[in-house]
C-alpha positions as CSV (number, residue, x, y, z in Angstrom):
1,X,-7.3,-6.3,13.0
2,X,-10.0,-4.6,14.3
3,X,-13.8,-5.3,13.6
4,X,-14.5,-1.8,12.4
5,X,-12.0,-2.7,9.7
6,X,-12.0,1.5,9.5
7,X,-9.1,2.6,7.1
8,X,-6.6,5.8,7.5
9,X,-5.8,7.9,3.9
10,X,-3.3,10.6,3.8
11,X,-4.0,13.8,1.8
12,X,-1.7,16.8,1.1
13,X,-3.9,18.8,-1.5
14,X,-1.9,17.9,-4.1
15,X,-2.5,16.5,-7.7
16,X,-1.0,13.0,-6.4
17,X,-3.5,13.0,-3.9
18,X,-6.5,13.7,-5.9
19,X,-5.4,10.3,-7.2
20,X,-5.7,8.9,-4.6
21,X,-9.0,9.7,-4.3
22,X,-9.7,8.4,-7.3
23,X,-8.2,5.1,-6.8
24,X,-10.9,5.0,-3.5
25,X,-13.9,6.4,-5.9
26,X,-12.6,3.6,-8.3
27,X,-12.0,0.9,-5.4
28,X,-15.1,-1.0,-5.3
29,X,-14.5,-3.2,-1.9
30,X,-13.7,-0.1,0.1
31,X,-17.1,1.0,-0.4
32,X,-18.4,-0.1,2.3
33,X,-15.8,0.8,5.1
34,X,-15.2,3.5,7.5
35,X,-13.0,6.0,6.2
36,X,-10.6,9.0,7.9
37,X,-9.7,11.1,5.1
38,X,-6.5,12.5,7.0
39,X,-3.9,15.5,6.7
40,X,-1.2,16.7,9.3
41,X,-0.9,21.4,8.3
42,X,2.8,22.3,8.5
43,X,3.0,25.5,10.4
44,X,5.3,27.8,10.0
45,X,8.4,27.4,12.0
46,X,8.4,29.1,15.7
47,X,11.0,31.4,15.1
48,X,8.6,33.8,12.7
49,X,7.0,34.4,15.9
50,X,9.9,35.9,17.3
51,X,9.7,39.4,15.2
52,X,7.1,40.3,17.5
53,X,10.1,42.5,18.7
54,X,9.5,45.3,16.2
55,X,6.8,47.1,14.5
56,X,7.5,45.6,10.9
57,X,8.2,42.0,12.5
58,X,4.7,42.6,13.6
59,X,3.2,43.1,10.9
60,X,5.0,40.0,9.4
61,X,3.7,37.7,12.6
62,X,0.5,38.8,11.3
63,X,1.0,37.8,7.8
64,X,2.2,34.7,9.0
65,X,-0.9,34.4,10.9
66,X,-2.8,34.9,7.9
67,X,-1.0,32.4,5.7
68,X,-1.4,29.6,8.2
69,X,-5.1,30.2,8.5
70,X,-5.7,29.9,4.5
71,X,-3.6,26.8,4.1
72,X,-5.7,25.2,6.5
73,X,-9.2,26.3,4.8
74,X,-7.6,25.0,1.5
75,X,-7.1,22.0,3.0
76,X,-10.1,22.0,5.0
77,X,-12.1,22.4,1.7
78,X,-9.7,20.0,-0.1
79,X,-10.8,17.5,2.4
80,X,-14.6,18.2,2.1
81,X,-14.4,17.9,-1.6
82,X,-12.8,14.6,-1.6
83,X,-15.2,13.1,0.4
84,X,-18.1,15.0,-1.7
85,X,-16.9,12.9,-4.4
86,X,-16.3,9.7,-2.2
87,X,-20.1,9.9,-1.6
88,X,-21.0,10.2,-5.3
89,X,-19.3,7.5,-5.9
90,X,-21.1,5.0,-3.7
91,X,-19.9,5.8,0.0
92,X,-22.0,6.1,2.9
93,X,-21.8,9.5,4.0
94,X,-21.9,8.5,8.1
95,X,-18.5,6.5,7.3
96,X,-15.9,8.9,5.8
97,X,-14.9,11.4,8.5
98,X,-13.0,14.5,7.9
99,X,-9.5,14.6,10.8
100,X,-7.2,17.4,10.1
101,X,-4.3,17.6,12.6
102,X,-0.9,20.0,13.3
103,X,2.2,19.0,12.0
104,X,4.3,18.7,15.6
105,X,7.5,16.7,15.2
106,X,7.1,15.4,11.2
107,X,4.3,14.5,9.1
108,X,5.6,10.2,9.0
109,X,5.6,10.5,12.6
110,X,2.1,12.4,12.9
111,X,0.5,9.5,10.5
112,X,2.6,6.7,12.6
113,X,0.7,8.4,16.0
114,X,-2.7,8.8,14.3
115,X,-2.2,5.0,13.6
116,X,-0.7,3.7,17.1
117,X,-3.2,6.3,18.6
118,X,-6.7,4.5,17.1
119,X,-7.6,0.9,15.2
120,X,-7.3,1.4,12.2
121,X,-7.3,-1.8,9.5
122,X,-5.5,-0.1,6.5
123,X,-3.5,2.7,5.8
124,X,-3.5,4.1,2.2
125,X,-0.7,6.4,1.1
126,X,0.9,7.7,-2.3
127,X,4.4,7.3,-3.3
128,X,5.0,11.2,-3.8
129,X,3.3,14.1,-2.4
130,X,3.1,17.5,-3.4
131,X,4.7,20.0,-5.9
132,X,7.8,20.1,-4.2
133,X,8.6,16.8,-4.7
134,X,11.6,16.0,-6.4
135,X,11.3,14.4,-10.3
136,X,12.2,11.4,-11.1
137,X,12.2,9.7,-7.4
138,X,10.3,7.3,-7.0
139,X,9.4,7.8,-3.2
140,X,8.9,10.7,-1.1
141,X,10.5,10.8,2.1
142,X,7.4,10.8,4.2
143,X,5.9,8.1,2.1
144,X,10.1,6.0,2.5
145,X,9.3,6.2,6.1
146,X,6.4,5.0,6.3
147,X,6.9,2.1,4.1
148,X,9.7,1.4,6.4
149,X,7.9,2.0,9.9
150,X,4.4,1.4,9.2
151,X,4.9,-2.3,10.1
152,X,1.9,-3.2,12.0
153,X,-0.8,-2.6,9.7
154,X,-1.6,-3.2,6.2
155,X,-0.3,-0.7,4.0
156,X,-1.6,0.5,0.5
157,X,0.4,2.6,-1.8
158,X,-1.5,3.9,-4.7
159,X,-0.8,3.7,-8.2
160,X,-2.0,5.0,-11.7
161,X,-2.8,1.9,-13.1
162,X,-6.6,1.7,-14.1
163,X,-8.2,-0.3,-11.3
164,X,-9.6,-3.2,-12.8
165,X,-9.7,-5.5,-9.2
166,X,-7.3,-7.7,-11.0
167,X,-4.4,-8.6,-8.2
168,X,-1.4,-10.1,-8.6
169,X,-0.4,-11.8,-5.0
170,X,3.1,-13.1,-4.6
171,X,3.1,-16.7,-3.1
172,X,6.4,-18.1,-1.2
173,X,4.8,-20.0,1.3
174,X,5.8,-18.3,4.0
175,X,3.8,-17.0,7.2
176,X,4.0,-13.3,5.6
177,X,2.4,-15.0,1.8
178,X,-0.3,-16.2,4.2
179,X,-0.9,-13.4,5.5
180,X,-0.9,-11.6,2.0
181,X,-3.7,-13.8,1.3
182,X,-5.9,-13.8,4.0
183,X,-6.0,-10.0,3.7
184,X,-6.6,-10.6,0.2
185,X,-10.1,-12.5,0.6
186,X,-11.0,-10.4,3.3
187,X,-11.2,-7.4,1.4
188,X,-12.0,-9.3,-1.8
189,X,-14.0,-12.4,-0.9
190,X,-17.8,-11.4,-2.7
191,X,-16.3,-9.1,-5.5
192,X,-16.4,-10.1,-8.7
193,X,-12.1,-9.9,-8.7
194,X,-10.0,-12.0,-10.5
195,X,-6.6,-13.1,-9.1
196,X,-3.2,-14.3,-10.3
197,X,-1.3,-16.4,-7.9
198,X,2.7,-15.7,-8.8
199,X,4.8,-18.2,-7.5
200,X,8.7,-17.7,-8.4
201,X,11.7,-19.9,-8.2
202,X,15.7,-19.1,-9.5
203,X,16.0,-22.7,-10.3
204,X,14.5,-24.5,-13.4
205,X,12.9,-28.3,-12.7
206,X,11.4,-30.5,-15.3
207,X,9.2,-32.8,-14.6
208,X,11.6,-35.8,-16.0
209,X,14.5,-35.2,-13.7
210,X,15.0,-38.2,-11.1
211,X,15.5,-37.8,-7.3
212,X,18.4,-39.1,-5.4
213,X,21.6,-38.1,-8.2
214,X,22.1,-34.8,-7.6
215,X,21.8,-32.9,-4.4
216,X,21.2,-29.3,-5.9
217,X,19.0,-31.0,-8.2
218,X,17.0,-32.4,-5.1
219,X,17.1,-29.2,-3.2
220,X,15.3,-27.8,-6.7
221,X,12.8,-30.3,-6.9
222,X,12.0,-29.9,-3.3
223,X,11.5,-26.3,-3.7
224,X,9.6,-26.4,-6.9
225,X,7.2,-28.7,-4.4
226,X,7.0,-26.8,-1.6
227,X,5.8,-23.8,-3.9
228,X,3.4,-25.8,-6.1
229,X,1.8,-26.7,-2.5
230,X,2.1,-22.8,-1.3
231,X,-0.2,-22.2,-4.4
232,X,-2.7,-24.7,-4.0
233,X,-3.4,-23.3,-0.3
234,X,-3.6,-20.1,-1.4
235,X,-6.3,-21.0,-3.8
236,X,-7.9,-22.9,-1.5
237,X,-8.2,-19.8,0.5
238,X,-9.1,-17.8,-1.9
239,X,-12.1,-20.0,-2.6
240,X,-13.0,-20.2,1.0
241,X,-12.6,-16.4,1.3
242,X,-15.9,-16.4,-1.2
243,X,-13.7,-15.8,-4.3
244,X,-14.6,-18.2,-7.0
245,X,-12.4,-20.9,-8.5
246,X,-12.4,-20.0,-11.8
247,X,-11.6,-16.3,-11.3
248,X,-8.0,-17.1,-9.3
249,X,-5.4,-18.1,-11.9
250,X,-1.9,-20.5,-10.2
251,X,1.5,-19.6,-11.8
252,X,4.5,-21.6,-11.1
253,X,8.0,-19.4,-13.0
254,X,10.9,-21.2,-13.1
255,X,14.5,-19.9,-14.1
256,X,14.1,-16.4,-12.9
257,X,17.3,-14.1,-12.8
258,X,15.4,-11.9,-10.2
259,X,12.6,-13.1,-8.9
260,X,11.0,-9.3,-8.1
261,X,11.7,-8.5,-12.0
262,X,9.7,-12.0,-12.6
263,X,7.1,-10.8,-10.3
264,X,7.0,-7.5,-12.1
265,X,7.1,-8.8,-15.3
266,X,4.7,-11.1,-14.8
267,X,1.7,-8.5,-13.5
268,X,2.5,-6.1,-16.3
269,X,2.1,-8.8,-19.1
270,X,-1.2,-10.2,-17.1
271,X,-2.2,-6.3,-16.8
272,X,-3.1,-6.4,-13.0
273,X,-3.4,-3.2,-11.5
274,X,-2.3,-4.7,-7.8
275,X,0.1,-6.2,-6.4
276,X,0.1,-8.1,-3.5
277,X,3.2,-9.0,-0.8
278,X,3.8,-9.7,2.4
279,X,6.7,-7.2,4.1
280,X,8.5,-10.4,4.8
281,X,9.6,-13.4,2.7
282,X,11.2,-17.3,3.6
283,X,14.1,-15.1,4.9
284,X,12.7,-13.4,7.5
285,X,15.5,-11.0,9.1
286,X,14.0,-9.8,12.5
287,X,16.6,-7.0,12.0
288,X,14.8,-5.7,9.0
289,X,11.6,-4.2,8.6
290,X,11.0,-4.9,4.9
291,X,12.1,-7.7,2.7
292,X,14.5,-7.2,-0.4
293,X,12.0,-8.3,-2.9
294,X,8.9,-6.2,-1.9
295,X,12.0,-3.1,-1.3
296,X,12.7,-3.7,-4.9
297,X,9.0,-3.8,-6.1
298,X,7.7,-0.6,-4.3
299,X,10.6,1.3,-5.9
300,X,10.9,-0.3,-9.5
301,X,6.8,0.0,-9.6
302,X,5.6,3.5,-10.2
303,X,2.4,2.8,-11.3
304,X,0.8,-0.5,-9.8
305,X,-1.0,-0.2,-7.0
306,X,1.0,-2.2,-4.1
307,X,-0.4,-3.7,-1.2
308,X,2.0,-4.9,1.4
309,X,0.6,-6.7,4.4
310,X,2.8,-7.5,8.0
């Protein structure tokens, strides 16, 4: 990650994206970091041009013209008032730069290049767009692909939620978990947060049950373990990070059906805002870029804020 720790945040001039605006106005660790407020202008398709031909297609050309150059001084002014606000809400002006760029072959593509193209530490998206989008779905396609692609660099998707700095952070124990949590007290270390540490498990162990009888009773016991030590690193982490002890909570749940519902579950009745995964779980498939249970969270959450880490 680089030093500048600099972050990328997509805008469309919508509604949705005035929220995410105010999710960075409400975001208190961001404060401090170098921020591209960043949009990709759709131009209108190459073939208008074509009715140059004629006298009326001219006049159409021109129209065209015309509408391209107010979309982008709505969005250049969309842009400028976003980061207006930023600043009155405690950024430093020299750190929030204004990039506006032409749509060439996709808007998820555009962002990907932007990213592969500078260093950027974060990337902060919504889960719909503009007007257009279609109710009811939970993503839009531009924010599906990126989920999907953007695999290289932490990746925020905005919610609703009233942010609180209360995080929920999904512990497995696995390299990705780690990861989850190192990101975690980097951003977070100093703030006055508070985390809950969610570790899940399908099977249900009590503390009674001997060792040695029953193989799937072993395997149980042995997992149950292995995630009770998972969560005591993470704290330890946490801690380390300059988060203190008695703000990070440990939860070990047993007997889940699904453990993403658990997960889900489990932040709502807590009342985090965020929620915290790693793309990749114990089952890391290198022939998939995302794992089933953060897949499942991203879509069945509309309104936490999710932060999913490579």
């Amino acid at each position: 990650m680089s030093d500048e720790k600099r972050i990328l945040v997509t805008l469309d001039g919508s509604k949705r994206s005035k929220r995410t605006v105010d999710y960075l106005c409400s975001f208190t660790p961001f404060k401090t970091r170098q921020v591209t407020l960043f949009n990709i202008t759709t131009p209108v398709p190459e073939a208008y041009y074509d009715l140059n031909q004629n006298s009326f297609g001219k006049i159409a050309v021109s129209q065209v013209k015309a509408w391209e150059m107010g979309q982008k001084t709505i969005m250049t002014e969309f842009l400028k008032e976003a980061r207006q606000k930023m600043i009155t809400a405690g950024y430093v002006p020299a750190n929030i730069e204004v990039k506006l760029s032409k749509q060439e072959k996709g808007v998820a593509r555009g962002i990907l290049n932007e990213i592969g193209s500078n260093e950027y530490h974060t990337l902060v998206i919504r889960r719909r767009g503009n007007a257009n989008s279609i109710m009811g779905v939970t993503m839009g396609g531009v924010a599906a692909k990126l989920v999907e692609k953007a695999d290289k660099i932490p990746l925020i998707i905005a919610g609703t939620r009233q942010i609180q700095h209360y995080l929920c952070i999904a512990v497995d124990g696995s390299a990705g978990s780690k990861r989850a949590i190192q990101y975690t007290a980097e951003i977070m270390g100093k703030t006055d947060c508070r985390i809950l540490l969610c570790a899940i498990m399908r099977t249900t162990v009590t503390d009674s049950v001997p060792e040695g009888k029953d193989p799937f009773v072993d395997m149980s016991i042995q997992a149950k373990c292995k995630l009770e030590n998972a969560l005591t690193e993470a704290k330890e982490n946490l801690t380390q990070g300059g988060i203190p002890d008695d703000r990070i909570e440990t939860r070990l749940i047993q007997g889940a059906e699904s453990r993403a519902g658990a997960l889900l579950d489990t932040a709502r009745a807590a009342k985090c805002d965020t929620i915290v995964l790693g793309r990749k779980g114990v089952s890391d498939v290198e022939a998939f870029d995302l794992g089933r249970i953060p897949r499942k969270i991203i879509y069945a959450s509309r309104k936490f804020t999710i932060w999913l880490i490579p």
